[in-house]
Structure formats: structure tokens, C-alpha cells
C-alpha positions in Angstrom: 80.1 114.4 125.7 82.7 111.8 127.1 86.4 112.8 126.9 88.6 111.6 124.3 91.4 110.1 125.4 94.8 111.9 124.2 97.8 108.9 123.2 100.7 110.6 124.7 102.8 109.3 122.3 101.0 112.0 120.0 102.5 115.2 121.9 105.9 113.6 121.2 105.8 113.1 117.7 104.9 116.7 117.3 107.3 117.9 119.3 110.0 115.6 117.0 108.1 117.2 114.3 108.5 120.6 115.5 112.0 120.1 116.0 112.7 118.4 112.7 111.5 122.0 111.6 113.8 124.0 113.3 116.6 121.8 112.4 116.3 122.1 108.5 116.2 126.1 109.3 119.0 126.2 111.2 120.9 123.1 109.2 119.8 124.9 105.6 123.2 126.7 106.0 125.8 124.2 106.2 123.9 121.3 104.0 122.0 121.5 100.6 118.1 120.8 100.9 115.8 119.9 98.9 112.3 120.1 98.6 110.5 117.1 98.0 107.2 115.3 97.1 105.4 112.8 99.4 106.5 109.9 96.9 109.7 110.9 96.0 112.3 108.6 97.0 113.5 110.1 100.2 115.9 107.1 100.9 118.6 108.5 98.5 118.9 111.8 99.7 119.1 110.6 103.3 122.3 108.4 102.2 123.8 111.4 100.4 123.4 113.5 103.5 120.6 116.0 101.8 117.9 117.7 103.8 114.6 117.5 103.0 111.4 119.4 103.3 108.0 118.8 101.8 105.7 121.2 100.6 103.0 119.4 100.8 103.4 118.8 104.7 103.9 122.1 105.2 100.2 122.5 103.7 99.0 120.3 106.0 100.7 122.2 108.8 99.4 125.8 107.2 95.7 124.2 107.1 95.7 122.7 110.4 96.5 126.6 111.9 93.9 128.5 110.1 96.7 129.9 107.8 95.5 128.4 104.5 92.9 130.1 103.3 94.8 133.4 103.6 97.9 132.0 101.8 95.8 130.6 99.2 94.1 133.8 98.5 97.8 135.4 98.1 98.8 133.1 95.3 95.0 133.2 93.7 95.6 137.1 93.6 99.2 136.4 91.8 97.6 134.2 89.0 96.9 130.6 90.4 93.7 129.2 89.5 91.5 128.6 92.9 90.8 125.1 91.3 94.5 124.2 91.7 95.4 122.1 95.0 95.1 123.7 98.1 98.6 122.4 99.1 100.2 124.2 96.4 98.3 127.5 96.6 99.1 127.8 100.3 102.7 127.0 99.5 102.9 129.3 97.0 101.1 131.8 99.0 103.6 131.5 101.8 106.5 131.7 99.7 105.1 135.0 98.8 103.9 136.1 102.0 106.2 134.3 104.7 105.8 137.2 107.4 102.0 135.0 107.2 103.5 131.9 107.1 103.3 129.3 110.2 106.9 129.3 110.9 107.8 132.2 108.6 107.8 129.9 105.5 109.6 127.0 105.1 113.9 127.9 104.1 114.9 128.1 100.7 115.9 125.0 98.8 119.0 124.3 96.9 117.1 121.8 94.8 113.5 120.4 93.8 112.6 116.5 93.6 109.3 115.9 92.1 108.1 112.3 91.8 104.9 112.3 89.8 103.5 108.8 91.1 101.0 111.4 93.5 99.1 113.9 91.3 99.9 115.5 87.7 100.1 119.3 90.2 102.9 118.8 91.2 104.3 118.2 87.6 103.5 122.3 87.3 103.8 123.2 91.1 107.3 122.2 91.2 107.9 124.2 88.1 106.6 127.3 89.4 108.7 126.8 92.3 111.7 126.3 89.9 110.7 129.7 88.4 109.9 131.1 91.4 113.4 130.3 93.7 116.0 129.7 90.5 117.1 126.4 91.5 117.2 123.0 89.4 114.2 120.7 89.2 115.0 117.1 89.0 111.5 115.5 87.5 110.8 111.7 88.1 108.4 110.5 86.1 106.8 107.2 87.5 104.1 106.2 84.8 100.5 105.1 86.4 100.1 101.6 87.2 97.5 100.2 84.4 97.8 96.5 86.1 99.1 94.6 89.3 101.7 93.5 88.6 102.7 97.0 87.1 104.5 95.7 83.2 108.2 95.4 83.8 108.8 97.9 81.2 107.4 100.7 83.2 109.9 99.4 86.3 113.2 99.2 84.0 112.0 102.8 83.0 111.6 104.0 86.8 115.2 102.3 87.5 117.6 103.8 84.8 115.8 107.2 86.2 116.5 106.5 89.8 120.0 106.2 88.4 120.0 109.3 86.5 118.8 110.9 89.7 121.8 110.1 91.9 123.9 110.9 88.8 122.1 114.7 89.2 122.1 115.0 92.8 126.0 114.1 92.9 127.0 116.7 89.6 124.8 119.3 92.2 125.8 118.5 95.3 129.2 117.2 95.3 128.5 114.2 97.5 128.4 111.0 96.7 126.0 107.9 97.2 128.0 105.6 99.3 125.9 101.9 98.5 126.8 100.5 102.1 124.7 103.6 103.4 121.9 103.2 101.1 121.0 99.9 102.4 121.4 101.1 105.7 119.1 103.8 105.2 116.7 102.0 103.4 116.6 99.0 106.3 115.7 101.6 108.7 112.9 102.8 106.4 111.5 98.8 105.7 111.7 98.8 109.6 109.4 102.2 110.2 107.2 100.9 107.1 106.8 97.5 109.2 106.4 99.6 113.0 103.6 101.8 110.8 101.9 98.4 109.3 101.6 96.6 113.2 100.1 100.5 114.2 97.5 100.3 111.9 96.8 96.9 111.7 95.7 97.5 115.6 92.7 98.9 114.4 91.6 95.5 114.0 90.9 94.7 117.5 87.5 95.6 119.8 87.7 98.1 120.6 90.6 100.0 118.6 93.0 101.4 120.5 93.0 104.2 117.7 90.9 106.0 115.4 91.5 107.6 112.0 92.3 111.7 113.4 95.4 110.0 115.7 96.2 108.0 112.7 96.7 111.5 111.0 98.9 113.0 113.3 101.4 109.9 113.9 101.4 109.8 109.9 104.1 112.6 110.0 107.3 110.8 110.7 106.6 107.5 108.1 106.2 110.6 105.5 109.2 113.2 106.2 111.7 110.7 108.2 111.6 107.9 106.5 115.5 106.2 106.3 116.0 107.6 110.3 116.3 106.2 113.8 113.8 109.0 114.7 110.8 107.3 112.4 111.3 104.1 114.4 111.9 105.6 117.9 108.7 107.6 117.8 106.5 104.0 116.5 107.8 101.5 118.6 106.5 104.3 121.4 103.4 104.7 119.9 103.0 100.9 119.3 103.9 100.6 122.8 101.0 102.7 124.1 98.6 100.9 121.9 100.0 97.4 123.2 99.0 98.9 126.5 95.4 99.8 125.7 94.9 96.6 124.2 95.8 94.7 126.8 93.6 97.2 129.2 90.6 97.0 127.2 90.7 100.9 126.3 89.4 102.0 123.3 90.2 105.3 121.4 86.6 105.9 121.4 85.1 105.3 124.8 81.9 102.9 124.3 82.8 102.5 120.8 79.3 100.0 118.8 79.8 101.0 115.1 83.0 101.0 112.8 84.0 103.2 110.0 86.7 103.1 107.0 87.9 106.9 105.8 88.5 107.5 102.4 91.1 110.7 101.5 93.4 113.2 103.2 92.4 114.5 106.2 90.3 117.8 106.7 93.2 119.5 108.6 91.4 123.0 109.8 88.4 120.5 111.3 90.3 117.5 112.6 88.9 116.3 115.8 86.0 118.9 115.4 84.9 117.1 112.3 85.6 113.3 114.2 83.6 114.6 117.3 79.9 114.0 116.3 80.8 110.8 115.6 82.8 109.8 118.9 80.1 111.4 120.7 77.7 108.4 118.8 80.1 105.6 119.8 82.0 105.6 116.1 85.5 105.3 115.7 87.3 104.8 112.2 89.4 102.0 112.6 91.1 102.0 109.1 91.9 104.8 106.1 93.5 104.6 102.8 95.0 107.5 103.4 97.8 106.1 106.1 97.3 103.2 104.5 99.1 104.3 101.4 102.8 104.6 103.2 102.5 101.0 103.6 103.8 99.6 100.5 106.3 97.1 100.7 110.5 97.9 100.3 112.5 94.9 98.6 115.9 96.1 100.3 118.1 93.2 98.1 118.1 95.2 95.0 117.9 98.3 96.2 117.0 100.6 92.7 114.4 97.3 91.6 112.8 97.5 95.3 112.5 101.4 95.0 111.1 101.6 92.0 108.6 98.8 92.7 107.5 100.8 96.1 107.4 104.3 94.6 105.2 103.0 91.3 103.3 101.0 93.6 102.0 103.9 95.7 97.5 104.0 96.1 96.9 106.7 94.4 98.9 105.7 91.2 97.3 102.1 90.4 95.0 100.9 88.9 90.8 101.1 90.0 90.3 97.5 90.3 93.8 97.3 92.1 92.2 100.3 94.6 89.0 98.9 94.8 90.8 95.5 96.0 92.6 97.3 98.8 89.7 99.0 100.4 87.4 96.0 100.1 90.4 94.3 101.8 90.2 96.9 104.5 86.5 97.1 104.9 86.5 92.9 105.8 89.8 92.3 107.2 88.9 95.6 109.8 85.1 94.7 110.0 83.5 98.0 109.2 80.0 98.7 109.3 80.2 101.7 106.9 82.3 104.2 104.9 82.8 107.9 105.2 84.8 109.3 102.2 86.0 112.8 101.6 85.2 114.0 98.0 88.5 116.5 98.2 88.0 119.1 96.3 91.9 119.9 95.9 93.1 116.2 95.6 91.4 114.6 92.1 93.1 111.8 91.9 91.5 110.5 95.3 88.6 111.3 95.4 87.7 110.7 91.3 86.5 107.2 92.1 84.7 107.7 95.4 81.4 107.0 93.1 82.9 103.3 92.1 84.0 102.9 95.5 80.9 103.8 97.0 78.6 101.5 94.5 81.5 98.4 95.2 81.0 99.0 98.3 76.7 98.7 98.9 76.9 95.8 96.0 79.7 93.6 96.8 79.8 94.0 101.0 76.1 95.7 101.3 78.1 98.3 103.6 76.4 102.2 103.6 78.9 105.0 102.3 78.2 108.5 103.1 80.5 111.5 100.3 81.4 114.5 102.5 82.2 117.3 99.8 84.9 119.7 101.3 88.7 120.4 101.1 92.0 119.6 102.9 93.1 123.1 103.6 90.9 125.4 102.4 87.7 125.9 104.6 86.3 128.6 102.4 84.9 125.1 100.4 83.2 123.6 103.7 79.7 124.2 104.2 79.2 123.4 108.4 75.5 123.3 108.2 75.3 121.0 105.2 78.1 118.8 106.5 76.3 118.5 110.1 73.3 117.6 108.6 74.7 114.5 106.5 76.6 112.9 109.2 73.3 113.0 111.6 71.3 111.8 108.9 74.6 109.2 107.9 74.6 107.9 111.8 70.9 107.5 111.8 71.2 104.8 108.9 73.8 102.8 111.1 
């Protein structure tokens, strides 16, 4: 078993991360915060001055240290469905239950921002939380992409409520939406979005200087600090370090002879434990829709038209042929010999056409795709044995 080389720029993206924690905590008292989906557009609040925190994140965070599956179990003993998303029951749960909580539960908002361009869940998630906390819920509803180009009806619709929004957050807030410092913000965000496309588009060289669990980790910043000098500090470090590997010859996977494409969120409780069977066999996953998907393009000259465009634009609210485009796109443009997607139990609208994508994939590229069945945060839905089995039997075939 060789050993895995670490990207240093890794420990200090967490360590912004943790800090960008401890901040909203301690910040919570003097500003108002909101809590906020992954696709919500971020950019406006960070002009207005608002906090943010993101549930879903935090799920992430609660999965990655063992603490989901007891959170989910609190919130499936109040009432909620053990079908529903992981992300939301271990919320919920630690809302509940905080003295279980990684870092005691997240602070309480002054306001919720759902944008419904990720899941229908959160439509109801955000509601319990409304319930739950007594605070106002702004809903954004960004219809689903039927066709690319998305109709221009559904974008004058996203626009007049992205107006109505800032209308909402200023009667709640008392602040106001300067314009000169919304195009600032949003030039700093088209500049991380730009730093995050050059880090994944490394993935094209041999060997990659990165593989799909490091991918994971440096997603946080493009996600919850978007619009900030921080996003951009911590990539052009990170792009840096992979500059340097390049030019070295250092692969993230040492002795790296077959290349994979990941499909879905990450299995946060088995990250590099799920990833090490297959460094150990000389495979790293060069690509991923999953940090692929905070790579859509933001027109910064109209900035409601350009916002609306990116937030209906997201992956997992277009169209099949327009999905099955991008990750044929990826599979060539990355050179993969194979596919590895995640049927996630907790996230439907990723993993409902895995089969088409799968099929696409053996008829149009003849590439082999292996469907892992398991969940994002809750372990209680993944089988060890079964999953060891089908990745021996998976690397065999390559």
C-alpha cells in the first residue's frame, strides 16, 4: 500500500473552513444570518453584508464525523420519514439535539433562503425549519430547465424574483443593496468560479495532479464563500501546488494506469477509505459532476440576467440530454477509461438517471460503468462487504 500524497493546500482550506465557522458563531450577534441552499444566490447577501450558513454543508461536515446517523435517527424519532435526504434529517436532528452536534449545531438564523434549482426537499426542509426556528422563509423558485437554451420566459420569471428577493431581504434587514458592491462581489465570485474551472481542468493531464476525494474537500470554499477574497486566496494556492506537481511529474495517485469519472456527492463517512482500493490498483478519478456543477458560467454585465442564467443553469436542474452532454464531455475531453457512479440513496435527483447514463455511456463511448448503491451521510445504508466485492470485481474488468 503506497502512501497518498496529502496537497497541503487541503489543511488550509479546512482550517479557513473551520474558521469561517467560528466566525458566523461569534458574528451571529452583531449581523443577521441566513441560512441558505447550495444554489441560492449567495452573491446578494454578501453585498448586503448578510451572513450565511448552509445546511446542507453542515451535513456534509455531520457525515464526515460519524455524527449523522445519530442525528438522523433523532429527527426519524420526531416524525421525519428515513426516505427523506440525509442532509436534512441530520440537520434537523442537530437542531434538536445540538449538545450532539459537531460544533454544537450550527447558530440560529434570522432568515431562510431556499432556491429550488437543487432538489424539491428542500422546498419542505426549509419549511420545517421556518416552523421549527420562527423566522421568515424567502422561497425562490427556479423552474427546471426542459431545454438548453432554458426558454426566456423561465429567465424573465427567475429575474423579477431575484428582484423581489432584495426587495425582502432590505424590508427584513434594513440594509440596502448598494449596485457598485454587487458587481464587485459578483467579479470576485466569476474569478473563484474561473480559479475552480483551471483546478479541475488539471485533471486532464498524466498523471493528475488530483483525484476526485481532494476534489471534495477544496469544493468547500467555491460553495459557502463565493463573492470573497478568501474563495480566491485559498485556489490560486491550491492551483499553485498543482502547477508544481505538474511540472514535477507527481501524480495524486502514485503509479496511476487507469482513469475514472465519479458521478454524485461524495460518501462523506468513507471518503478516502472508500477511494483507497482503488489507489492501491493505480486508479485515480480525474473528473466528477459533482465539483463540476459549481462551474457554471457568471455574465457579470447584467447582473440579475447573469444570475438568473447561472442559478437555472445549475447540473442537476437541466435537462437529461443537456446532462448526458456534459458527462460525455467529461469522459473524452478527460480520457477516462471507466465510470463509477454513486446511486445516492438521499439525493434523487442525481442519481435518477445513472441507468441512462450508464447505457450512454457503454453505447456511445464503449466505456464500463460500475452503480455503487449507498448514501452521503447515512452509513446505516452502506453494505461494506457488498460494496468491496463490486469494486474488485469493477477493477478486474479494467
Amino acid at each position: 500500500m503506497s502512501k497518498y500524497p496529502r496537497l497541503k493546500s487541503l489543511k488550509e482550506i479546512n482550517s479557513v473552513m473551520a474558521r469561517y465557522y467560528i466566525q458566523r458563531k461569534a458574528l451571529a450577534r452583531l449581523k443577521p444570518l441566513a441560512y441558505v441552499t447550495s444554489g441560492a444566490p449567495i452573491e446578494i447577501m454578501e453585498a448586503m453584508g448578510i451572513l450565511t450558513l448552509y445546511p446542507e454543508n453542515y451535513g456534509a461536515i455531520c457525515g464526515a464525523r460519524g455524527a449523522s446517523v445519530g442525528l438522523c435517527q433523532a429527527a426519524e424519532a420526531d416524525g421525519y420519514p428515513a426516505d427523506l435526504c440525509s442532509y436534512a434529517r441530520g440537520h434537523i436532528g442537530a437542531v434538536m439535539r445540538p449538545q450532539d452536534a459537531p460544533l454544537k449545531g450550527m447558530p440560529r438564523p434570522d432568515l431562510l433562503v431556499c432556491c429550488t434549482n437543487i432538489c424539491g426537499t428542500v422546498h419542505k426542509w426549509y419549511e420545517a425549519l421556518a416552523a421549527l426556528y420562527d423566522v421568515p422563509l424567502f422561497m425562490l423558485d427556479v423552474p427546471f430547465q426542459r431545454a438548453t437554451p432554458v426558454e426566456t420566459h423561465i429567465i424573465s420569471y427567475v429575474v423579477d424574483q431575484l428582484h423581489e428577493f432584495v426587495a425582502w431581504l432590505e424590508a427584513y434587514t434594513g440594509r440596502r443593496l448598494k449596485p457598485d458592491k454587487l458587481r464587485s462581489v459578483l467579479d470576485l465570485s466569476r474569478e473563484a468560479i474561473a480559479l475552480w474551472q483551471e483546478i479541475l481542468d488539471f485533471g486532464q493531464h498524466r498523471p493528475s495532479p488530483i483525484n476526485a476525494p481532494d476534489l471534495f474537500i477544496a469544493l468547500a470554499p467555491i460553495v459557502s464563500l463565493r463573492g470573497t477574497r478568501q474563495a480566491i486566496d485559498c485556489y490560486r494556492r491550491l492551483k499553485a501546488e498543482l502547477e508544481e506537481r505538474i511540472a514535477q511529474g507527481i501524480g495524486a495517485v502514485p503509479g496511476e494506469r487507469i482513469r475514472l469519472l465519479w458521478d454524485n456527492i461524495a460518501i462523506w463517512y468513507r471518503l478516502y477509505r472508500f477511494f483507497r482500493p482503488f489507489m492501491d490498483a493505480g486508479v485515480c478519478f480525474v473528473a466528477d459532476t459533482y465539483t463540476n456543477a459549481w462551474t457554471v458560467e457568471l455574465d457579470t454585465d447584467d447582473p440579475f440576467l447573469g444570475m438568473a442564467r447561472a442559478y437555472t443553469g445549475v447540473f442537476i436542474n437541466v435537462d437529461l440530454p443537456t446532462r448526458l452532454h456534459i458527462i460525455t464531455d467529461l469522459a473524452q475531453r478527460f480520457q477516462v477509461d471507466g465510470m463509477v457512479l454513486h446511486a445516492n440513496r438521499s439525493c434523487k435527483p442525481f442519481s435518477i438517471t445513472q441507468s441512462d447514463v450508464r447505457d450512454t455511456l457503454r453505447e456511445e463511448l464503449g466505456l464500463p460503468a460500475l452503480i455503487l448503491e449507498a448514501d452521503m451521510t447515512d452509513s446505516r445504508l452502506y453494505n461494506e462487504g457488498a460494496v468491496r466485492e463490486r469494486v474488485a470485481a469493477f477493477l478486474e474488468m479494467l
